[in-house]
N, C-alpha and C positions, 0 to 999 in steps of 0.2 A: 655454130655455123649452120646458114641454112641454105639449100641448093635444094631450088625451086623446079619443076615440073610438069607444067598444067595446072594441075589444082592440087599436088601433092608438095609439101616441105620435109625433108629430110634433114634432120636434128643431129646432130652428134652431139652427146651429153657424157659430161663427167657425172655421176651420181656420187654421194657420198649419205650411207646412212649411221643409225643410231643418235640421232639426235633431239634431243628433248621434244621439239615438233618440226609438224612437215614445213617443207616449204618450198616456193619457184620464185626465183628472182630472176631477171631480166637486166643483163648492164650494157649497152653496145650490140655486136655479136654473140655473146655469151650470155648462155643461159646455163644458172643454179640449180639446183635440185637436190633437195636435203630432205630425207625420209626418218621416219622413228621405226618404221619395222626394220628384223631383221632380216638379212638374205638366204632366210630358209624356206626351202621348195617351194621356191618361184613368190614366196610373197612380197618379197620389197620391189618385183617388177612389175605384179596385178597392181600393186601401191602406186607404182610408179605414172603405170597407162591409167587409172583413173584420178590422183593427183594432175595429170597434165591435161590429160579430157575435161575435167574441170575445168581446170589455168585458163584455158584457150574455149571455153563455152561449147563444148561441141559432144557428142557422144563417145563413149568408148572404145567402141565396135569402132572407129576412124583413127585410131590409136594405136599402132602395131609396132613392137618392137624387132629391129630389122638382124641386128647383131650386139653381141653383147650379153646375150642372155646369163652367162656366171661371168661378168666382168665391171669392173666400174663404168669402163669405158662402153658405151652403147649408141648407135645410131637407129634411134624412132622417125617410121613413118606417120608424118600427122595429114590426111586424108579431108580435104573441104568438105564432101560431098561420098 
């Protein structure tokens, strides 16, 4: 889901890790997110914000996870600018 801002989109993601490799898929509204790290101290979510900074061509640092930090469930700020 994305709920737009200005030049801000706010994401609500299901993440799921441990998977052979990363990945972001894109279907509709819903966007995938399959990581291979695991979710030990905060690494499958540093994974996560530069996995998606990637995805979307933009820097990291625009990339902030909003809530969700020990949950599958997370809403990231992705920042234009």
């Amino acid at each position: 889901m994305l709920l737009f801002g200005g030049l801000t989109a706010l994401v609500k993601y299901r993440v799921s890790v441990t998977f052979h490799k990363d990945f972001v898929k894109v279907e509709g509204t819903h966007i995938y997110v399959g990581l291979k790290s695991r979710p030990k101290k905060g690494k499958a979510n540093a994974d996560l914000v530069k996995k998606l900074a990637k995805y979307f061509g933009i820097p990291s640092s625009r990339v902030k996870i909003i809530s969700g930090f020990k949950s599958r469930e997370k809403v990231i700020e992705i920042r234009e600018s």
